[in-house]
N, C-alpha and C positions, 0 to 999 in steps of 0.2 A: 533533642527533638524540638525543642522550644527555636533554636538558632536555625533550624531548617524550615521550620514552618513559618518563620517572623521573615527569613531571607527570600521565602516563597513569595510569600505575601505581598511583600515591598516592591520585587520585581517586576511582577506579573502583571502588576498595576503599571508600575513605570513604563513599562516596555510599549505600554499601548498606545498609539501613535507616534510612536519614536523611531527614528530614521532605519534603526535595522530594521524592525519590525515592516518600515515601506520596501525599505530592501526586498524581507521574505516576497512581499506581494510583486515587486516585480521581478521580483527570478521565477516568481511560479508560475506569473504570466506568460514570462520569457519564454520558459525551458518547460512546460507543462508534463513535470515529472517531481512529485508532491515529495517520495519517498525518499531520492538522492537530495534532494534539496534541505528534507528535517533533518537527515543524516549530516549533511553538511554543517545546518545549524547547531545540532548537537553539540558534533565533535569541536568546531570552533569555538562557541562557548564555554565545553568545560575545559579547554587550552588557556581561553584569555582571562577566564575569571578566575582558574586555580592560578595564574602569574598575579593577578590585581588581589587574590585573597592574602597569597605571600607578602606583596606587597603590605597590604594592610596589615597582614599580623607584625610585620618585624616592626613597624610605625607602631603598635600597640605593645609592644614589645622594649621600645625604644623611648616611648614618650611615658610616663607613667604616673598615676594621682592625678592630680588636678590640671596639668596640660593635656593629659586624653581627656579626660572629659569635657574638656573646653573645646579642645578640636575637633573630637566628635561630632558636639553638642552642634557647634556652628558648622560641622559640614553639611550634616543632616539639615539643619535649618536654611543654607545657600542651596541643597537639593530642593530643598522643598518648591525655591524661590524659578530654578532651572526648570524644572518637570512645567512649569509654567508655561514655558516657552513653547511652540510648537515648531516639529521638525519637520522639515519638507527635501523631498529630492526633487530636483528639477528634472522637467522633461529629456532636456538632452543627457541629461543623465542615463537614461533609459537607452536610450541607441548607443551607448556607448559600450555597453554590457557585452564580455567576450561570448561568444559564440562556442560552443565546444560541450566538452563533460561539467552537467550541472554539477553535480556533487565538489569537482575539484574548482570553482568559479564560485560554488556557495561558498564552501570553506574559508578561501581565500580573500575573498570581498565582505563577509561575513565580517572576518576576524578583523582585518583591518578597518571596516567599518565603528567595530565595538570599541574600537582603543579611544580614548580618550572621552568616550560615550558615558553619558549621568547612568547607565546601569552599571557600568564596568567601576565609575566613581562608587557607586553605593554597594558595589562589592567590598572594594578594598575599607570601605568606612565601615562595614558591617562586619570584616571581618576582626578588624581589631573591637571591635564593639563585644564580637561574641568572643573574642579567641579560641574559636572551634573551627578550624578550619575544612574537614570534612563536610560537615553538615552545611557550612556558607556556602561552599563552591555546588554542593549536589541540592541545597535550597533555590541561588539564584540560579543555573542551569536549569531545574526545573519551572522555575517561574520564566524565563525566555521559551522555555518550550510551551507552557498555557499560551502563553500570548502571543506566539510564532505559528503556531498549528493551526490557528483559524485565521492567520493569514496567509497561510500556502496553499492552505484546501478550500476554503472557499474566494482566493486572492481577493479584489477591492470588492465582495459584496460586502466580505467581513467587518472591512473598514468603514466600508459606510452605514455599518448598521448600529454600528457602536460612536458614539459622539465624544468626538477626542478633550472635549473640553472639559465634560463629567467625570473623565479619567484621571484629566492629568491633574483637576481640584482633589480627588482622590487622593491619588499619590502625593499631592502638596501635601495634603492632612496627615498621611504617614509621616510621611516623610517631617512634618513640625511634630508632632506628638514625636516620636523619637528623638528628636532634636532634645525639646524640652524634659522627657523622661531623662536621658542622662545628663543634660544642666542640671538639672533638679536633684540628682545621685537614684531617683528611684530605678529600678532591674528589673520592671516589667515584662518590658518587650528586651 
């Protein structure tokens, strides 16, 4: 329980202002159909995050003692320093978006979007962190879904009512406090 609610948490924060999260709001601008489009995000994230959990567990699996904790320790802590940054999609971006079935265009721009995305990073470091792989994958899935859903259904009012900068100092905070709890050896979080 601990590892789903700590993977909730971490995400759900991340997520916000972060380039999928602009995604969600312009496909629901796009394709003003709320339901194929969460489905979409659903299904794509529990795809890329259970491959990024794998990943992380065999990494926690493989590194073990004192080089996980060190690689943990400073992933979390270069998350912390990333969540900093803000993400943006560009305008022409926007027109470029295929036209057709939202659900199979969420999925697919969805999934590709998250690969190499600091949530998908702080999957795989969260899952060797927890070695509990269920709870990771159905913790951060959940936390993209908090932070996704009030950007499909209410698109940019959502985003502009929340100020991305309080967020992603948020998420910097998690994201050091984890860092530093496994430097440290404590198994708090």
């Amino acid at each position: 329980m601990q590892a789903f609610l700590v993977t909730t948490l971490v995400v759900a924060v991340a997520e916000i202002g972060d380039r999928t999260q602009l995604l969600s709001m312009l496909l629901a601008s796009r394709f003003k159909k709320p339901v194929p489009i969460l489905c979409g995000v659903l299904l794509s994230t529990l795809a890329n995050h259970a491959l990024a959990a794998l990943a992380g567990q065999w990494i926690g699996e493989e590194l073990a003692g004192p080089w996980l904790r060190w690689g943990l320790g400073l992933s979390f802590l270069a998350m912390a320093g990333w969540v900093l940054v803000p993400d943006r999609i560009e305008a022409d971006e926007v027109g470029r978006l295929p036209a057709g079935n939202a659900l199979l265009v969420t999925l697919c721009s969805f999934f590709i979007a998250e690969i190499g995305d600091k949530t998908q990073i702080a999957t795989a470091a969260l899952a060797a962190r927890f070695d509990s792989l269920g709870p990771v994958v159905l913790g951060t899935t959940a936390g993209m879904m908090i932070a996704n859903l009030p950007a499909v259904l209410f698109g940019h009012l959502a985003g502009h009512r929340i100020d991305p900068r309080w967020t992603r100092a948020v998420a910097a905070l998690i994201f050091t406090a984890q860092g530093l709890f496994v430097l440290s050896g404590v198994s708090l979080l």
